[in-house]
Structure formats: C-alpha cells, structure tokens
N, C-alpha and C positions, 0 to 999 in steps of 0.2 A: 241364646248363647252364641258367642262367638266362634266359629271353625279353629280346632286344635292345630296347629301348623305341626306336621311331623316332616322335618328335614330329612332327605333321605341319608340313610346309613349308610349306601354301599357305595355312593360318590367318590371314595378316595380309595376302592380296591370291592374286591368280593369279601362276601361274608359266609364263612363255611361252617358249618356243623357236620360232626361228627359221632356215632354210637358205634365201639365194635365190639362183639361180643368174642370172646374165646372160650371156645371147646375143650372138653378133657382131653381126645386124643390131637391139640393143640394148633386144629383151625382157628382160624378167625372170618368172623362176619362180620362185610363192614357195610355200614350206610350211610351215605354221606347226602347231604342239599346243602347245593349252592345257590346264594343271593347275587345278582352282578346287575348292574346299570351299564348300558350301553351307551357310550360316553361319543359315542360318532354321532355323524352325520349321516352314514347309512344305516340302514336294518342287517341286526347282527342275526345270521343263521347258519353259523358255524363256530366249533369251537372245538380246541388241542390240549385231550389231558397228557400229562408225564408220569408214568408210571418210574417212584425212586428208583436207581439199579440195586441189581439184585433181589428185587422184588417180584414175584411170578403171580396173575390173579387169574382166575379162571369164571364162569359162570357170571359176567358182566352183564347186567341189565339197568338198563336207566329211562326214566319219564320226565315230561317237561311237563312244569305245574305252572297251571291258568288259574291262578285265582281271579275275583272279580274285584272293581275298584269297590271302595266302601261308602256310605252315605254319613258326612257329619253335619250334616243341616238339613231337616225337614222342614216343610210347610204344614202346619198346625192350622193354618186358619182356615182350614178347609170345611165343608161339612162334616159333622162328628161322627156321620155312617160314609164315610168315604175316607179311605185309607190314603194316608199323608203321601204328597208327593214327595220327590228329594231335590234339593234343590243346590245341594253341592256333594261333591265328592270329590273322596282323596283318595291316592293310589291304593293296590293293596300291600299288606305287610305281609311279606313271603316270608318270617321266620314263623309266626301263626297263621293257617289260611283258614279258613272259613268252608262249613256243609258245602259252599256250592262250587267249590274248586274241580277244575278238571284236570286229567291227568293222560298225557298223549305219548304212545311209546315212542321213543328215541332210535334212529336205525342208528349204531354203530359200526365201527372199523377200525381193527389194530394190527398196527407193523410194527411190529419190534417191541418197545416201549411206548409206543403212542398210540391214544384212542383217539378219534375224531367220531367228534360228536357235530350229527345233522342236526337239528333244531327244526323237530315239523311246524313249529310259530314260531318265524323271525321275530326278535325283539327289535321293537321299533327305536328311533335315533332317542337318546333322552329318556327313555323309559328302561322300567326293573322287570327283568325277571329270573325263574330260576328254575331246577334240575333236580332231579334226585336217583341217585348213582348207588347201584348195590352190588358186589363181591364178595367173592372168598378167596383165603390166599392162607397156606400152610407156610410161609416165608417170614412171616412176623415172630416166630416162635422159634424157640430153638431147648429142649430138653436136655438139665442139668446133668450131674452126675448123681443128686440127690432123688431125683422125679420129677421133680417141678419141670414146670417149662418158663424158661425166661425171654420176657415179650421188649420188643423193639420194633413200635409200630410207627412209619413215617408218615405222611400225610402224602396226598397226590400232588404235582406240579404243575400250575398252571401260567399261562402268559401273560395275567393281570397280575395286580401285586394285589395283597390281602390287607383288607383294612382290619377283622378280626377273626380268630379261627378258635375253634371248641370242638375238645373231643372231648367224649365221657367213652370209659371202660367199663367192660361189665363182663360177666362170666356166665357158664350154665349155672342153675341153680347149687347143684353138687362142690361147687370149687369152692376156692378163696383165693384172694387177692391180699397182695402183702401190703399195700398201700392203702389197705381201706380200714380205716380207725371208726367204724361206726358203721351202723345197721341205715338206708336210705332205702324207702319205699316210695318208688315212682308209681305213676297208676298204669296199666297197659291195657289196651286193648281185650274184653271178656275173652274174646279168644283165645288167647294164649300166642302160639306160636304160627298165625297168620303169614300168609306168600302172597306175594305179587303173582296176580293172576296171568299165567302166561295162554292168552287167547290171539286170536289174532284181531283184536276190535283195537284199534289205532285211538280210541278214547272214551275215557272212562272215570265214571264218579263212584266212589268207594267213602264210608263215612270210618272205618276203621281204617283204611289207608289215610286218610287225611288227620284221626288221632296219631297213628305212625309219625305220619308225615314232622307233626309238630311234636314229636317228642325226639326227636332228633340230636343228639348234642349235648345230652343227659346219661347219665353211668352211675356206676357206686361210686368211682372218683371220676371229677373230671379236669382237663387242663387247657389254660388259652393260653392263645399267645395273640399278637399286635403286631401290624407294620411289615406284614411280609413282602419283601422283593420279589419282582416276577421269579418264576423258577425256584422257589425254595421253598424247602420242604421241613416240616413240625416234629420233631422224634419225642416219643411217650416211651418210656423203661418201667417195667416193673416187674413183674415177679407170680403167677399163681400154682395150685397144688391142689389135689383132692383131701390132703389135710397138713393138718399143720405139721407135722413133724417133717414132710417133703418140703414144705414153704421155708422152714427156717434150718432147712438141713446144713449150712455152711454154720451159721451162729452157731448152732449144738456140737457141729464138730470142732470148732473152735475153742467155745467151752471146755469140751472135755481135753483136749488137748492141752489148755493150760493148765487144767486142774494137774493133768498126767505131770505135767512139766513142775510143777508148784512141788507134787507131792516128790517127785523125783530130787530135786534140789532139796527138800527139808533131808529126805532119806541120806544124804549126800554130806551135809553137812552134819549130819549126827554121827555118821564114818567117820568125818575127819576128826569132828572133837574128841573122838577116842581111839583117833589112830597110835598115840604117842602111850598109851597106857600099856602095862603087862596082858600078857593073855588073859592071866585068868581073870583080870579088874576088866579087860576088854569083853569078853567074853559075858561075864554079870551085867558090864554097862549097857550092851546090846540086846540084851534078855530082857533087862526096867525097861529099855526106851520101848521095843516092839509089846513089852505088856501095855505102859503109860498108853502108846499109841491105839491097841487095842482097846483097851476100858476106856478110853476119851469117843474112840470108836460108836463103841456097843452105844453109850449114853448119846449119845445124839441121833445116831440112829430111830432110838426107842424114841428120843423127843420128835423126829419127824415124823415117825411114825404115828404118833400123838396126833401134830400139827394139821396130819392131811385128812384121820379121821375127823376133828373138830372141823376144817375145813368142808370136809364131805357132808357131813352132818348139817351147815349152816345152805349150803347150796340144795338139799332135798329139802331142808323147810322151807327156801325159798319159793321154791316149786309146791309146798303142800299148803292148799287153802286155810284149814285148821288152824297149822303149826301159825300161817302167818301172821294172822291176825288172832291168833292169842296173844294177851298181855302176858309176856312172860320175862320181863325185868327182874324179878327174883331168880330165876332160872341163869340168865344171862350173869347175875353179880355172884350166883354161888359155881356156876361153870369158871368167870375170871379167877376168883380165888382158888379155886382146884387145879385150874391152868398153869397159875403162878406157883403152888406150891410143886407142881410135879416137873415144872422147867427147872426151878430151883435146886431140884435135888437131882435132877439125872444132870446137869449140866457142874455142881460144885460138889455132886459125894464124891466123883471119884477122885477130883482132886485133894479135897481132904483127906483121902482115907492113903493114897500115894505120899501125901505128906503126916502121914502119921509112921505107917507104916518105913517108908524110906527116906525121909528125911525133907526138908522145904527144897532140895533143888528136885528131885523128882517130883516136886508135887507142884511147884513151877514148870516145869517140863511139858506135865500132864494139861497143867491149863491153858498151855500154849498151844498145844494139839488140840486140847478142845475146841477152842477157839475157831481153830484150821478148822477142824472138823466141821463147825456150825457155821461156816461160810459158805465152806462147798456145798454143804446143803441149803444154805438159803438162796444159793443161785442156782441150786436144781428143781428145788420147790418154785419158787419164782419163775421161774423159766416154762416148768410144767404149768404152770395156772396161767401165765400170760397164752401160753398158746393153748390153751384151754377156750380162755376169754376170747380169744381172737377168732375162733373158728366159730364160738355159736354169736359172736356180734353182724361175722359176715355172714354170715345162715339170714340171706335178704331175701325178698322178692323183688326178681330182676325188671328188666325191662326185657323182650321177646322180641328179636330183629326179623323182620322181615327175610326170607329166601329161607328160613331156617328149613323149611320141609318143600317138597316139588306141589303141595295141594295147598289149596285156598279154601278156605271157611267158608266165605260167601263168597259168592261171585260178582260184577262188579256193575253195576246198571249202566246200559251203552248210552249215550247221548247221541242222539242223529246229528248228522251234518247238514 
C-alpha cells in the first residue's frame, strides 16, 4: 500500500484543545494542549502565554509532549520469524499520541499576565510539537442572585494565530449545566480523579496521562472556533447549578411575574366593567366574578392535580421492570377514556352549572377564567417536568481533569536519559 500523506494541520496557526471542569463552589479546572509547527528557520525553545485581563490562575503546571514519529510502510518481505522492519515514517499526530509518548516538565515564569514558557526540547525548524497546560482559576464564574453560577470562560492568548480551537465544558458530577440537551458519556481514565505527578523526575511515561492527554477537547458541550488572530481570545457563556430550580431561577421568576401581571390586569379590568353599575348590582357583580374565578379555580387545579399523578405514575413504571414490559394496551385505552371523561367534566361543569344558574354571560365569564386558569397551569406543569427532564438527562458521567486532587494514582515510570 501506498504511505497515507497526512498534511500537517497546524501550518497555518496552532491547534488548541481545551476541557474545563467547574466546581460547585465555582472553581474551574482547566487543561489545555497545544499543537504548533515551527514555521522558522531556527529551533523554537521559548514561548509567551497571555493570560485574558481580569483573569487570575493559580497552581500552573505544564509538560512538553514527545510523542514518536509513526511507521506507515513496513517491509513484509522479511523472514516470517523476524519482525518487520519500517521502512517509512510520518510525523507524529499530537492531537492522539501513542503508549510511548513522553512527557518533560516545563519550568515556568509569570509577571503580571504573562507566562513564559521554557521548552526542555527545542522544536526543530519545520517540525510539530506540543504542550500541555493545567490551572485553576475562580475568575471564570461569577454567582447569580438565584445560586447558580454564571461562567465566562476565555481562552489563553498567544502570539501565533490559531488555525482551530476546541473547548468542551464539563462540571462535577453533582451539577448541571444549562446548555447541555442530552446525557454524553466520554470514557475516562479507571481512575477517576488522577494528578499530575508532582516529582521532581524532568521525564516521564504515564499510559493514563497519555488517555488524559487525548481526551482533551471533549465536555458535555463543547465549542470551536477557526481563524484566530495572534492575541485573541475564545469566550464560552453559560450557565450551571446544583439543581434545576437555581439553573433556571430568572425563567421562573419571570414566569411568575407575568402570570402575577396577567392575573392582575384580568382583576382590573373586571373593576372597570363594573365601575359604572349601582352599589348594590356592583357589589353582586364582584361576588359572581370572585365565585366564577374561584370554581374555574378549584376545577383545574383538581385537573392538575390529576395530570401530575397520571404523570407520576407513567415515570415509576418507567423505572419498574414488570410494569414495563407488560402488555398493557388495555390498561393504557381504558386510563385515556377516564382521562378524557374526568378533563371534560372538571374543566366544562362549572361553566355549565354558572350558566344555569346565573345566566350565559357568567357562564362565559367562567369559561374564560378557566381557560386563564389552564394556561397558567400548563406552563407551570411544563416548566416543572422540563426541569425535571433536564436535571436527570445531565445526571452524566463526566470526564475527570487532571490536578483535581494534590495525589497521583500511579506514579509515573522515569525514563533514563
């Protein structure tokens, strides 16, 4: 077979990945590898991050990743008991590296906003390599008035331009995130919550740093961008909470607020239309509407009431093995028909009986209220079961950032020089 020609990616800027995890009490861990080709003529062994302003990181640690080049053509024609030689190779691809990557700590240095990054292997003139950078920083978050904490996470700045950039978001297990429409299971590391081994051995092969290493760039949501000019930075917005009613605390005060306003204006205009009346017709007509309003009331009520048992009910069989997998299509057609008759009659006796009793404009009145009435609860039922949905969809298994604890699982086999 012929050698696969892989054009390098990173020729027309770096290529960054991104994973940051946020914390309940609304740290962030971030960790980032960068891809870059050194586009000189000399060997590059320095390099200048920008920390965006306003942004403060602490516990910075970073390693330069050696992977090895890869073989796409062997010699087969060899003896069958003598292992194939190779007889080409192509660079490696630093967004996947390979078991036998090594990993060389980075001395760093920061004044002000800028790290300066030593490079213990100069990248050669024309050739790829890359980095991997880990921090934390309580600056990307900023806590609502409802609980949540609202994240504005930028990316670093550097003095190449970027050719593409990826960041995945992720949270502790316990959160959620308002931007995540769906349950995403990455695979992590058996360990869990593994650290970068803080030893003083200058290089090191690690097979669960190097799964790390290539999950990079992955989250419950994640977002690119393309084309970045030197110096410029990536902003990620969104939103998490330890439950939903924190998460979507402005919508629900929102809601209720118009409901308050809605019901306030109906109250308002049933004043006026019987502002002009005698006392004592005014007096009666304000006694039918607050009944009308009441019995339209009680009856929907009783049907949500209804609603959320048959609701309740439908979500525990889901969960019960039995329930689920009986055939119970009979069950299901004579529940609809009992449904339908009990909606029917809390939602149209009281207005029949208001129109018996008092006449067709209170019994119009009343089914105007009900109406009111089974709106506002279909947008508080709704609203309850969406943020219902949404909290056990985000109930993921995350991905586990690296630095999260000061200990290492395994420790990391030195490589002699």
């Amino acid at each position: 077979m012929q050698p696969v020609h892989q054009p390098n990616p990173t020729l027309f800027g770096e290529n960054q990945y991104y994973t940051v995890t946020f914390r309940g009490n609304g740290e962030a861990v971030v960790n980032m590898k960068a891809i870059l080709t050194n586009t000189t003529d000399t060997p590059l062994s320095s390099l200048m991050i920008h920390i965006p302003t306003g942004i403060a990181i602490d516990n910075v640690v970073a390693y330069q990743v050696i992977a090895q080049p890869q073989c796409i053509q062997y010699n087969y024609q060899q003896q069958p008991t003598t292992k194939p030689t190779c007889l080409q190779y192509q660079p490696p691809n630093y967004q996947y590296v390979g078991p036998d990557t090594t990993y060389q700590k980075i001395s760093l240095s920061q004044k002000n906003n800028i790290i300066h990054v030593l490079l213990p292997t100069a990248i050669k003139a024309n050739d790829t390599g890359s980095y991997l950078l880990s921090y934390r920083s309580f600056t990307y978050t900023k806590q609502n008035f409802f609980g949540a904490y609202d994240v504005m996470f930028q990316t670093l700045k550097v003095e190449d331009s970027i050719n593409s950039l990826q960041v995945g978001i992720t949270t502790d297990s316990d959160l959620y995130l308002k931007d995540a429409k769906g349950n995403v299971n990455y695979a992590a590391p058996s360990t869990g919550m593994m650290a970068i081994a803080r030893s003083t051995d200058t290089t090191a092969q690690n097979q669960q740093f190097t799964d790390f290493y290539n999950q990079i760039g992955q989250g419950i949501i994640t977002k690119s961008a393309s084309q970045l000019e030197p110096m410029e930075s990536y902003t990620v917005k969104d939103t998490y909470a330890d439950t939903g009613m924190k998460l979507y605390g402005q919508e629900i005060a929102i809601t209720v607020f118009g409901i308050l306003i809605f019901l306030t204006i109906v109250t308002l205009v049933a004043v006026l239309l019987l502002r002009h009346r005698t006392v004592s017709t005014k007096s009666t007509s304000l006694k039918l509407f607050f009944m009308a309003a009441g019995v339209s009331f009680v009856s929907i009520f009783l049907a949500s009431l209804y609603t959320l048992g048959i609701l309740i009910f439908f979500m525990l069989a889901a969960n019960n093995s039995y329930l689920y997998y009986t055939n119970s299509m009979l069950f299901l057609l004579l529940l609809m028909a009992v449904s339908g008759a009990v909606y029917l009659f809390l939602i149209f006796i009281p207005t029949v009986v208001m129109m018996i009793k008092k006449g067709i404009l209170w019994g119009c009145i009343t089914f105007g209220l009900t109406i009111m009435w089974m709106v506002i609860a279909g947008i508080i039922l709704f609203g309850f079961f969406y943020l219902f949905s949404a909290s056990s969809l985000n109930n993921y298994s995350n991905i586990r950032p690296l630095m999260m604890s000061g200990q290492s699982s395994v420790s990391p086999t030195v490589v002699k020089q």
